[in-house]
N, C-alpha and C positions, 0 to 999 in steps of 0.2 A: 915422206919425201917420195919423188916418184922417178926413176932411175931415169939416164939421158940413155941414148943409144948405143956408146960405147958401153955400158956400165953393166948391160942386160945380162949377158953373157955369162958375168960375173957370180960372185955367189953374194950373201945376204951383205948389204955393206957393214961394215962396222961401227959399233956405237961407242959414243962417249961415254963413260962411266960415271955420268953425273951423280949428286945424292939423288937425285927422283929416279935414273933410269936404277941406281942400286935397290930405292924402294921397291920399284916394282920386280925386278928379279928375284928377289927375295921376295916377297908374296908370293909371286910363280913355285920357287922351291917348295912353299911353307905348304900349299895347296898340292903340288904333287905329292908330296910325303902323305898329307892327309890321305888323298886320292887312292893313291900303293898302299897306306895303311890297313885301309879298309880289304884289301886283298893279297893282305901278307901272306897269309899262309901257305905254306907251299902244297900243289896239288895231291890228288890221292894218286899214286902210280896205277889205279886201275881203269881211271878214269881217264888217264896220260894215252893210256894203252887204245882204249878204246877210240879216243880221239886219233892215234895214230892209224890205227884200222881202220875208221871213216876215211881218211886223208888220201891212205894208199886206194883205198877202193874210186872214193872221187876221181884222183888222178888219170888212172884207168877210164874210169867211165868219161872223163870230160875230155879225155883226148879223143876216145873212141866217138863223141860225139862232135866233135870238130869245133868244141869250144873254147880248147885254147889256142888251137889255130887261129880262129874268129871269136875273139870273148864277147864281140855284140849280139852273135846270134843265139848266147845263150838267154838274153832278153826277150821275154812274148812281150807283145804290144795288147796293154791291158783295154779292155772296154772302159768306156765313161761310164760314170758310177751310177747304180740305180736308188731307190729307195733312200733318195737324203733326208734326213732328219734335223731338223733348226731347233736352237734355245738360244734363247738372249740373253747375255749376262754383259759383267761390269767389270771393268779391272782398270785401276789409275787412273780414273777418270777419263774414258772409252768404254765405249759399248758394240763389243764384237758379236757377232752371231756365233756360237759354236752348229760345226756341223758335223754329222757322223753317218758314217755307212758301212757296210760289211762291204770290205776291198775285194774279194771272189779269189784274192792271192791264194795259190797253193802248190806246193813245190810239185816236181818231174817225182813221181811216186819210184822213180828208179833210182834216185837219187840217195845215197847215205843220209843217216839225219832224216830224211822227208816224215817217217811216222812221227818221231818226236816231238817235230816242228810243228804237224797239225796238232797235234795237240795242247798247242798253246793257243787256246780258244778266245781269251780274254784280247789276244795281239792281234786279231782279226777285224776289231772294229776300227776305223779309218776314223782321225778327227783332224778338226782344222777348227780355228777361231778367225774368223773374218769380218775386216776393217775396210767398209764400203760407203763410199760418198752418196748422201739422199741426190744432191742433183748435178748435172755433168758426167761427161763418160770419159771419165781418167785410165789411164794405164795401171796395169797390174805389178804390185812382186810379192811372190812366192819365197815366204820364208823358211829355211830349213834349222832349227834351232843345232844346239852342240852336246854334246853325253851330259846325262844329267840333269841337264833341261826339260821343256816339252808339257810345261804348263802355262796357261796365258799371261799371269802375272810376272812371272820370269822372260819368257820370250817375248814378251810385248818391251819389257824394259831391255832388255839384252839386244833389242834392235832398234832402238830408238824410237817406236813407234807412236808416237806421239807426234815426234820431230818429222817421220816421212810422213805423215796422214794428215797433219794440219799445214806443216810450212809448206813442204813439198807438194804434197796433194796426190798423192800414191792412193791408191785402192793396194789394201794387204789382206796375205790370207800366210797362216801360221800352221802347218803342218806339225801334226807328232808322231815324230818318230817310232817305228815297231819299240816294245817292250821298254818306252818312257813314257810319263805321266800317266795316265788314268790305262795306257795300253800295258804296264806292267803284269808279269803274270804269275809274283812271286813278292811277298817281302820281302825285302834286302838293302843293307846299306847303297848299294850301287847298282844300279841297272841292268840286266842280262847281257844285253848287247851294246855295243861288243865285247866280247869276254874270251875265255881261253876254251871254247866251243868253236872249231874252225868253220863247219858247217855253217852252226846258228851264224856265225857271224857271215857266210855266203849267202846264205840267206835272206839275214836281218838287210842287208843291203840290197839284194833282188827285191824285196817285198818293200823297202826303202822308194826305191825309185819309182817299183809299179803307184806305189800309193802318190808321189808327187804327180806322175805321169794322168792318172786318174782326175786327183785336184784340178791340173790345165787343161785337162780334156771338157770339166765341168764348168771351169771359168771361161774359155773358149768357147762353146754355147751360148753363154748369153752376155758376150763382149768383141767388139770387131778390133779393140784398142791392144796394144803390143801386149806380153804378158812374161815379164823376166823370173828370175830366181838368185835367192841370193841364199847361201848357205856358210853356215858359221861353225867352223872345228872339222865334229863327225858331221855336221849337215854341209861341209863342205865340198866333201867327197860324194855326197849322196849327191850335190847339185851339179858337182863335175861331172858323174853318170849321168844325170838326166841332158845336159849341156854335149852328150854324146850320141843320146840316143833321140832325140823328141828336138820338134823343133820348136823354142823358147829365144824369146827377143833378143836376149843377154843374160848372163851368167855373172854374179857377183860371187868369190869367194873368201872368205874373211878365215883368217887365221887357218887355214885348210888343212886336214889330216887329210892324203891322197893316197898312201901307200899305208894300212893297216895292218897287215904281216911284218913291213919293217918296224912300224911303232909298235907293235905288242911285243917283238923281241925284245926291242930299245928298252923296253918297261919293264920286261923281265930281266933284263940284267942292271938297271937301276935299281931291282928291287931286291938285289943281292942272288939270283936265282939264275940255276945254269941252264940255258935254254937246249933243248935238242935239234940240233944240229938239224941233221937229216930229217925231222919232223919239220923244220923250222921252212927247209927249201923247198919241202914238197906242200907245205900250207902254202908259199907263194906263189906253188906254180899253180896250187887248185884255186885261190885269189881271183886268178888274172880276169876272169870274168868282171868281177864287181871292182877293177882297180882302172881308175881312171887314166892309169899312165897306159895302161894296155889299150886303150880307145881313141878314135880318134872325135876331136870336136866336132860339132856341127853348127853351134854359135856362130857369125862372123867376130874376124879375131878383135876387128876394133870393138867389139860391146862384150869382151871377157877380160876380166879386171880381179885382179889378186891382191888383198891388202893381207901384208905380214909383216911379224914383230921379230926385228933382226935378235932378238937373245930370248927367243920362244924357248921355254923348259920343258912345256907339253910336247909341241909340236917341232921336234929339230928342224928349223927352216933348210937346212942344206939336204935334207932326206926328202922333205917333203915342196914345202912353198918353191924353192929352187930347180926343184924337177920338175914341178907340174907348168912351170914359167919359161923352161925348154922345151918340154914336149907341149907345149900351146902357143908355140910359137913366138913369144916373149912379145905377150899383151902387156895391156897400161897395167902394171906394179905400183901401189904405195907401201913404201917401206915407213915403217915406225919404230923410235928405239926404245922398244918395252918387251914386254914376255906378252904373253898368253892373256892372261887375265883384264892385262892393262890395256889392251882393245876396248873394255866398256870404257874409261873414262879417256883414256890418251886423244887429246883434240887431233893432233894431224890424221890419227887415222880416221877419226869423225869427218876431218874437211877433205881427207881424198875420199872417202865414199860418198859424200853427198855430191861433189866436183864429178864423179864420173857417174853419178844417179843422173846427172843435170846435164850433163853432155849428154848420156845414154840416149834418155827420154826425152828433151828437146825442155827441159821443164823451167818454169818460171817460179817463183816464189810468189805460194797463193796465201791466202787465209780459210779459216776454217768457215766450212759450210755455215 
């Protein structure tokens, strides 16, 4: 549903408790338990410590550098990528090009964290799998996948890509995210980033955006046609930042994680665990960089479009979807009453994003090349 004018203001509307909306909250629950499962345990106090000791020193340092006064000019404006490297492959019957480069990302060597960070060598190569029309010069979007994703088989179906590349007729290019799929730099049930490393996680999001920011600089080269982004979860927030700093046609955000120090608390006290306080307020203030709510847009407001699911278990819409739809000036919202998950199949949310893909980019419904 997509809110009238009076309604904006508002917070997520309220859903019917139908059997299906009960289905899908309950899948939401059943997948966050998994989700916290896998990160039950509660941390080593030395490792607590040391986090706290990054955080304080950050703070310090990122005030002394005027960046939480101005969290955008903790962003350098990355070079276009050199040295791309192509392979062809297949996934659900499409055939993306993957592509890879070394991103040149490397954190302020003054920076807490910064030695550790380079050293996660394998997070350095930059990849993308991209879905390009043999003839005609269509418009671009920039996919940012969500935690746990970040392989093509996944993110190609988690975006419908099928559905925008042949009916729509979109040109798509699939980013992965620092420390998911093949950029992992560690076995493990769950992803590094984002994790209970405040740094990595200031980080994972500066090297986040540089690498999309890279992507459009490369697709910009050899395309005069618009070039949006759309980002789903934690690729939501990455798309929010880049929707702040870079100029991109439109901004899609789907189920959007915006504020990441309020959701890691949120999660740590769903997970039974007592969060620290004072660690808690000074990771938000070291955040404000990488937090979309500290920034201001630079999208025009009619081509940034928010779809969220009024009884998200991930993603609490009044923390997150809700905030980022006042401080954005309260764009086109589709609201859907489902959780988290139930974005891949719930059709209203499929027929507002295609409805404001079609508005966005002026598009007609084509057939496949």
């Amino acid at each position: 549903m997509t809110l009238s004018d009076d309604q904006r203001h508002d917070a997520a509307p309220r859903s019917r408790l139908t059997l299906q909306v009960r289905r899908d909250v309950t899948v939401d629950r059943v997948m966050f338990r998994l989700v916290a499962g896998r990160a039950a345990r509660p941390p080593d106090p030395a490792l607590i410590a040391r986090i706290a000791g990054e955080v304080a020193d950050a703070a310090d340092l990122f005030g002394r550098r005027g960046w939480l006064a101005d969290p955008a000019s903790y962003h350098r404006t990355p070079p276009p990528p050199e040295g791309i490297r192509t392979r062809p492959t297949s996934s659900r019957g499409l055939k993306p090009t993957i592509i890879t480069w070394d991103d040149g990302y490397r954190c302020d060597p003054d920076e807490p964290g910064a030695l550790r960070y380079a050293g996660y060598t394998a997070n350095r190569i930059a990849r993308a799998a991209v879905l390009e029309h043999r003839s005609g010069s269509r418009p671009w979007l920039v996919c940012i996948h969500g935690f746990g994703m970040g392989t093509p088989g996944i993110d190609l179906r988690g975006f419908r890509a099928a559905h925008l590349y042949r009916d729509l007729g979109l040109n798509l290019a699939f980013l992965t995210l620092p420390f998911h799929g093949r950029r992992r730099v560690e076995r493990s049930a769950l992803p590094r980033f984002p994790g209970i490393d405040v740094l990595d996680n200031v980080h994972g999001l500066a090297q986040a955006v540089w690498d999309v920011r890279q992507l459009v600089l490369h697709l910009q080269e050899r395309t005069d046609q618009p070039i949006g982004i759309a980002g789903m979860s934690l690729g939501g927030c990455v798309a929010a930042l880049v929707a702040s700093l870079a100029d991109v046609h439109a901004a899609l955000l789907l189920i959007p994680a915006v504020d990441l120090a309020t959701l890691m608390t949120d999660a740590a006290e769903r997970r039974g665990l007592t969060p620290n306080v004072e660690l808690a307020e000074r990771a938000q203030r070291v955040m404000l960089p990488v937090s979309p709510l500290a920034l201001t847009p630079r999208v025009p407001v009619d081509r940034r479009v928010i779809v969220a699911g009024t009884l998200d278990q991930f993603v609490r819409p009044a923390a997150q979807a809700v905030a980022l739809l006042r401080h954005w000036d309260e764009p086109e919202v589709h609201w859907y009453h489902g959780g988290h998950v139930s974005l891949f199949w719930d059709r209203r949310a499929r027929a507002g994003i295609d409805a404001s893909l079609r508005r966005i980019y002026s598009l007609e419904a084509r057939g496949e090349d």
